[in-house]
C-alpha positions as CSV (number, residue, x, y, z in Angstrom):
1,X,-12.1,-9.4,13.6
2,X,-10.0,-8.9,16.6
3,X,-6.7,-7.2,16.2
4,X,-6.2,-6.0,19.7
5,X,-2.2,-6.8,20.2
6,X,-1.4,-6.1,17.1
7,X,1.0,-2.9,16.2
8,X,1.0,-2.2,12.3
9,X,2.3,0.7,10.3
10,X,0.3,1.8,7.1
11,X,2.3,4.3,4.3
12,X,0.2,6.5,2.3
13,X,-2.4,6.3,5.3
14,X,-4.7,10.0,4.9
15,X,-6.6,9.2,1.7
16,X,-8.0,6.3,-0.3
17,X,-6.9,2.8,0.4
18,X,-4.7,3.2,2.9
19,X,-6.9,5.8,4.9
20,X,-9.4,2.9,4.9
21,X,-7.3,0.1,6.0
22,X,-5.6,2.1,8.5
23,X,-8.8,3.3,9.8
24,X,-10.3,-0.6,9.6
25,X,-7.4,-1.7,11.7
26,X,-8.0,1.0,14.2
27,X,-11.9,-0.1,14.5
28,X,-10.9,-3.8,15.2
29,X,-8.3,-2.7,17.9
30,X,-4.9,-2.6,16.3
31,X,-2.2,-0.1,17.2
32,X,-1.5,2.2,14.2
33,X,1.0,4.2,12.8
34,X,-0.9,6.6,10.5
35,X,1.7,7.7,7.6
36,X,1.0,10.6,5.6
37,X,3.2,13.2,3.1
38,X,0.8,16.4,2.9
39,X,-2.5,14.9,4.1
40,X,-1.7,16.1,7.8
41,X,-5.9,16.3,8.5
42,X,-7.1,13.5,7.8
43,X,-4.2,11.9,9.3
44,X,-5.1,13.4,12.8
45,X,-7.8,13.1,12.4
46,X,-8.1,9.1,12.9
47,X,-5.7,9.9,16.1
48,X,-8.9,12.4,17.0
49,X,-11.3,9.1,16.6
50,X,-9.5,6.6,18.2
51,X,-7.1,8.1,20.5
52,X,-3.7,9.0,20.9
53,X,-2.4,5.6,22.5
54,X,-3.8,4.1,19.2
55,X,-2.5,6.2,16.7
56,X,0.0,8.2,15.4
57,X,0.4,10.9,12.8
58,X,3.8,10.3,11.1
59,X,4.8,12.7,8.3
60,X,7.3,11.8,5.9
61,X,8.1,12.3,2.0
62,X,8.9,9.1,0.7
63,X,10.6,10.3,-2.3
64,X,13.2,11.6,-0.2
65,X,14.9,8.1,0.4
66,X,16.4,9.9,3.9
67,X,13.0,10.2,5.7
68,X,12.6,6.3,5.2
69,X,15.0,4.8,7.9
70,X,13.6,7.8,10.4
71,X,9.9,6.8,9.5
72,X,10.5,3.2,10.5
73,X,12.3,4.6,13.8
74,X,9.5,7.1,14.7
75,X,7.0,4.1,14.4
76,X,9.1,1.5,16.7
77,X,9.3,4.8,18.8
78,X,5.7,5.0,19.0
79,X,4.3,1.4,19.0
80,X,7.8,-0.5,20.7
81,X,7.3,-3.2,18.7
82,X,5.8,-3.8,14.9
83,X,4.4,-6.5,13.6
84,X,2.8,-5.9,10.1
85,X,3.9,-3.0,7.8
86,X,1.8,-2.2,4.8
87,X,3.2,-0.8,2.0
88,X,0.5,1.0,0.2
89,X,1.7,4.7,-0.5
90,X,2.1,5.5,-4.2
91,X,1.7,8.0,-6.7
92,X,-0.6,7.7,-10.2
93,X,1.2,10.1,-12.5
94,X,0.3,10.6,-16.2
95,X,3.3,10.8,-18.5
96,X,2.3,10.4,-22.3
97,X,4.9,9.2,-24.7
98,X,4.3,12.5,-26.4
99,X,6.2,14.1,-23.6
100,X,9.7,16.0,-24.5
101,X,12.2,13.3,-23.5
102,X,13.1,14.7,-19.8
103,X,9.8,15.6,-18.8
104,X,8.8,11.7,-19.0
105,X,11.3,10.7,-17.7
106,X,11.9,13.1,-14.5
107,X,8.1,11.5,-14.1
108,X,9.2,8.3,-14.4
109,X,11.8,8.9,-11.9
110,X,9.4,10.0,-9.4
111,X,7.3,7.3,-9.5
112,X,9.4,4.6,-9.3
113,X,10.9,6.7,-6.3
114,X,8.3,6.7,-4.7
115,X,6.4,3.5,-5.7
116,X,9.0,1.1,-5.9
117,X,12.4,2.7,-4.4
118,X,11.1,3.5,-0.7
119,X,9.3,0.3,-0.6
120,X,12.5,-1.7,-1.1
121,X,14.5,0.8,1.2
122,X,11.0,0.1,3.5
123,X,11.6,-3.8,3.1
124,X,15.3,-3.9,3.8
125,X,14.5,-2.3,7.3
126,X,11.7,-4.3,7.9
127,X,13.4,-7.1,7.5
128,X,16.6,-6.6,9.3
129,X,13.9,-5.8,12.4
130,X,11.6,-8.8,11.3
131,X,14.6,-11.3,11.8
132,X,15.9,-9.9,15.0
133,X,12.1,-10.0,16.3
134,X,12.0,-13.6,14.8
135,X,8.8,-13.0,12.9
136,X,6.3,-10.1,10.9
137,X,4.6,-9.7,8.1
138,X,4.8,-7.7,4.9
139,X,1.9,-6.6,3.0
140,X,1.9,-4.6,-0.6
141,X,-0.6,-3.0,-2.1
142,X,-0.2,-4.0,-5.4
143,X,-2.5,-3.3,-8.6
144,X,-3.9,-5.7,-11.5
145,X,-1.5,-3.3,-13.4
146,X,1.5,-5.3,-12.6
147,X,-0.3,-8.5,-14.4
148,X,-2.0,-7.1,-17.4
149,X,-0.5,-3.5,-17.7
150,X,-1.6,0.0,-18.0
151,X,-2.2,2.1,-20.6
152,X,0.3,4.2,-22.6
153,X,0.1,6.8,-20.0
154,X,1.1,5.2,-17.4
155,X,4.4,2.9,-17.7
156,X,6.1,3.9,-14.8
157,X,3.1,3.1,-12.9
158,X,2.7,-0.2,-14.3
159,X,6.2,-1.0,-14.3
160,X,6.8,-0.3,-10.5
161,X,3.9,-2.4,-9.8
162,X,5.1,-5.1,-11.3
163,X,8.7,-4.6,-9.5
164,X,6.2,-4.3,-6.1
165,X,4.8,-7.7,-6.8
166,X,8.0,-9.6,-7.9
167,X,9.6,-8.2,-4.3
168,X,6.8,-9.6,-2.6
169,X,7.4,-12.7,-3.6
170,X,10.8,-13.2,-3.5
171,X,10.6,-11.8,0.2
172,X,8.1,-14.6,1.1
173,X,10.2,-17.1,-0.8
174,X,13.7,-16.4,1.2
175,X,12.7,-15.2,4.2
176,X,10.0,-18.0,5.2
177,X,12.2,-19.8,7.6
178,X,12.4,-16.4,10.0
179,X,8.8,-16.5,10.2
180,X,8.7,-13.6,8.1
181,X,5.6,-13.4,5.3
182,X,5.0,-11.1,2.7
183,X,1.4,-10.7,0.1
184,X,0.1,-8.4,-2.4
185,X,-3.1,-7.2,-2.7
186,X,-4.0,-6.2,-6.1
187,X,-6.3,-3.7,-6.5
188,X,-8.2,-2.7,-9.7
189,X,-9.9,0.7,-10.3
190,X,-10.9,1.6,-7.3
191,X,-13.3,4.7,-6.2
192,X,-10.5,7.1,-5.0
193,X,-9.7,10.8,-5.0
194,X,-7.1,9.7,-7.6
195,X,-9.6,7.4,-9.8
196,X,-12.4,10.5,-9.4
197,X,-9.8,12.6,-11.9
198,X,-9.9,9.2,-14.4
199,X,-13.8,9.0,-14.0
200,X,-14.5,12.7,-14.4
201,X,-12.3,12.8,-17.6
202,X,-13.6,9.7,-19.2
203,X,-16.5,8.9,-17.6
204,X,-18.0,6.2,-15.3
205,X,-19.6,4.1,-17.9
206,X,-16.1,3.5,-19.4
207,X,-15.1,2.0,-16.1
208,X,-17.7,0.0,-15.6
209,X,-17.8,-1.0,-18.9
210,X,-14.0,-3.1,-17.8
211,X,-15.2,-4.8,-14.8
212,X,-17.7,-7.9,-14.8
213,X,-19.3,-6.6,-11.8
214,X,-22.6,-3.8,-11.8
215,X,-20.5,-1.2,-9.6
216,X,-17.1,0.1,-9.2
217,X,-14.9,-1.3,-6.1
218,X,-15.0,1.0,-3.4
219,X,-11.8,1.4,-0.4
220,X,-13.8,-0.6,1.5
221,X,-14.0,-3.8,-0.3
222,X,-10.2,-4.1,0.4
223,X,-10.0,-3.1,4.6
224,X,-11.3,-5.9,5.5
225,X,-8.7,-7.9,3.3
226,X,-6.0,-6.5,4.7
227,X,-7.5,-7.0,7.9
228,X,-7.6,-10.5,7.8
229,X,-4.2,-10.6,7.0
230,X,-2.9,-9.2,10.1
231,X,-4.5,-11.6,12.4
232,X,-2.1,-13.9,11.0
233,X,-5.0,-16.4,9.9
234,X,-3.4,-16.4,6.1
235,X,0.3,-16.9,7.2
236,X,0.5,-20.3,5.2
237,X,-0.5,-18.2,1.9
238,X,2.8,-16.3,2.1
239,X,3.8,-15.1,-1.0
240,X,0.5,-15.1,-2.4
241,X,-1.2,-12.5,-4.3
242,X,-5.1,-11.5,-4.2
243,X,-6.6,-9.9,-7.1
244,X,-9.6,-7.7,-6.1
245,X,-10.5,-5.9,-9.2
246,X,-14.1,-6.7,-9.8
247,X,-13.4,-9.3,-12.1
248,X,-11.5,-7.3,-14.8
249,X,-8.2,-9.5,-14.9
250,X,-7.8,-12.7,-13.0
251,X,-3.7,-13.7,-13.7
């Protein structure tokens, strides 16, 4: 796969999926701007592998709806001119209904801060830039949550997924004619740091018990995905989403 030329930046970029697709898009020759909030080391550490004119650490906490705007900036600063930005950062926050009132929803807040909030704010800017440049791409990093929910525990998760995928759309649907296109990839339970706390808590066998495949999915089933993408090879799939769950829900 040969992204060579192309400039990309990938939120939530030093662990888990994004680490992996940033990493994957680094490996086939793409220009990468390496997001991160707190995972400073493994962020620089993929501008250790692949070189300083590749990649770029860029810190910022997308909760804080300020650092958004100077993220996109310190991006088009680094890589003078973008063509794909993935929106993958998110938080996976438990928040029972048994919660005192406040509590759930001060976690609610903060995940739909950070899961739906900044990737709108992330969208608008894109977009004004994507127009002026006359074309780009938008990918989000979705979840099967958004299609068949989540469990009690996790509403604001599911419900800012499903916000996530109905942005997507309706950005592929208006925005078409300035060769702008927008997917989701929709992840299921995937082997993360984040799933390892699910796993060790419940147990594997309960996951594997959901999926109609013999092992869980792993970050690097969806790289390559997202990958593809960016060569521009799927451009006349705009506004589609991809389900790679293992076969646990196909919507």
């Amino acid at each position: 796969m040969n992204l060579k030329g192309q400039n990309i930046l990938v939120t939530g970029a030093s662990k888990g999926i994004g680490f992996a697709i940033a990493e994957y898009l680094l490996m086939n020759g793409a220009r990468v701007g390496v997001h991160y909030h707190s995972g400073k080391e493994a962020a620089e550490s993929l501008v250790t592998k692949y070189g300083e004119d590749h990649a770029r650490a860029l810190q910022a906490d997308l909760a804080d709806s300020d650092s958004v705007p100077q993220l996109f900036k310190e991006t088009l600063d680094f890589l003078g001119r973008l063509d794909t930005v993935i929106l993958n950062a998110g938080v996976f926050i438990s928040h029972p209904i048994e919660m005192e009132v406040n509590d759930w929803y001060t976690t609610w807040r903060k995940t739909l801060a950070v899961n739906l909030d900044s990737v709108g704010l992330l969208t608008k800017i894109s977009l004004d830039y994507f127009k002026h440049q006359k074309a780009g791409r938008l990918l989000y990093i979705g979840s099967r949550a958004a299609f068949r929910g989540e469990t009690e525990e996790y509403l604001a998760y599911a419900a800012s997924k499903g916000g996530l995928t109905s942005l997507a759309r309706s950005v592929a649907r208006s925005f078409g004619k300035d060769n702008i296109k927008a997917f989701v990839i929709a992840p299921g339970f995937t082997r993360t740091e984040m799933a390892e706390q699910f796993i060790r808590e419940h147990g594997e066998t309960r996951v594997l018990g959901e999926i109609a495949l013999n092992k869980l999915t792993e970050v690097s089933d969806i790289a390559p995905l997202a990958g593809f993408i960016c060569t521009g090879a799927m451009d006349h799939a705009t506004g589609t989403t991809i389900d790679v769950n293992a076969g646990s829900y196909i919507h």
